[in-house]
N, C-alpha and C positions, 0 to 999 in steps of 0.2 A: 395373138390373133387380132387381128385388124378391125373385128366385128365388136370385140371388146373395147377396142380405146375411147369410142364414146362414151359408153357407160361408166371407166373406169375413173377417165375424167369430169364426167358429173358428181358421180360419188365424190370425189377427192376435194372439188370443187365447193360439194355445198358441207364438207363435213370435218375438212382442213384448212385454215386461212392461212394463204398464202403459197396455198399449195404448190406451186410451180417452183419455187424455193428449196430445191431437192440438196443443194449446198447446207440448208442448216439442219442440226441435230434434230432439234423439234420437231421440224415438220417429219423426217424419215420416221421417227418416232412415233408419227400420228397416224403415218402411213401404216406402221406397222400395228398398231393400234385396232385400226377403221380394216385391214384385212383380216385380224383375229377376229373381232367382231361379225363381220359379214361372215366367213365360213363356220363361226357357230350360228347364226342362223338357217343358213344353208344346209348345217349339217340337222338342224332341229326340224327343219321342212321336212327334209329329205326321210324322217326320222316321222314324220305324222304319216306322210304318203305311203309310204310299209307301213305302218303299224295298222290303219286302213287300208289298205289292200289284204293283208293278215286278216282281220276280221272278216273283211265281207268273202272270204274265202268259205268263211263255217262252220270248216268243218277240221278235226286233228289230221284226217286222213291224207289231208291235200296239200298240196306243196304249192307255196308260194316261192317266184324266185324273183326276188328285182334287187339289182346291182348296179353299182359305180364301179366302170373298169377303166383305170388309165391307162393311156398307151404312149408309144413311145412322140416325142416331140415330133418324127421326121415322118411320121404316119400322117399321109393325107387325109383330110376333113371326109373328101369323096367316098374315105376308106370307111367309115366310121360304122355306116348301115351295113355293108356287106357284114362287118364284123361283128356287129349285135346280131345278126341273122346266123350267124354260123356259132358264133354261143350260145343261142337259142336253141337250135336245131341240137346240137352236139346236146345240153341239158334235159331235154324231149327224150332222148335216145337213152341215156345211161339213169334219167332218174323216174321211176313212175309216180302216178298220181300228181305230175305237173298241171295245177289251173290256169296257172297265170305265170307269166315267165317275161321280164323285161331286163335289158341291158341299156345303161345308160354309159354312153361312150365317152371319153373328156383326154382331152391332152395333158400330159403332166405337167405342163409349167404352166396351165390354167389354176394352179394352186401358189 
């Protein structure tokens, strides 16, 4: 995604010297390093934000839903809302006692 490359390359920038240097072992290395690192944070974010939503729900009775769905590479970005809206709705339907119900959308080679 085109929205990522500047981020991707700040990170890389201030956390790999030389980064641009994708020829040497090291640096792929580091790369591979600095992404292990980033999606265990992410996934530890990701991982407070449920566990608080879970709480302030209250109650056992109630059902919290929030999710990471990936889809496929060739799914447009535009597509992404309708698709959280129609998981949503479809989870509404089949599961009761829904309070809170989120879909977080992501392309798979965003990983």
């Amino acid at each position: 995604m085109k929205i990522l490359e500047p981020i991707n390359t700040m990170l890389a920038s201030c956390f790999i010297s030389d980064f641009e240097n994708t020829d040497n072992k090291d640096v792929r290395i580091r790369y591979g390093l600095l992404a292990g690192w980033i999606s265990i944070v992410a996934i530890l974010i990701l991982f407070v934000v449920k566990m608080v939503l879970g709480l302030m729900a209250e109650s056992p009775k109630r059902i919290v839903i929030v999710a990471d769905v990936d889809v496929k590479e060739d799914v447009p970005e535009s597509e992404f809302e309708q698709i959280a809206k129609d998981l949503e709705s479809t989870a509404r339907e089949e599961i009761p006692n829904i309070s809170y119900c989120q879909f977080y959308i992501t392309p798979k080679f965003a990983y």
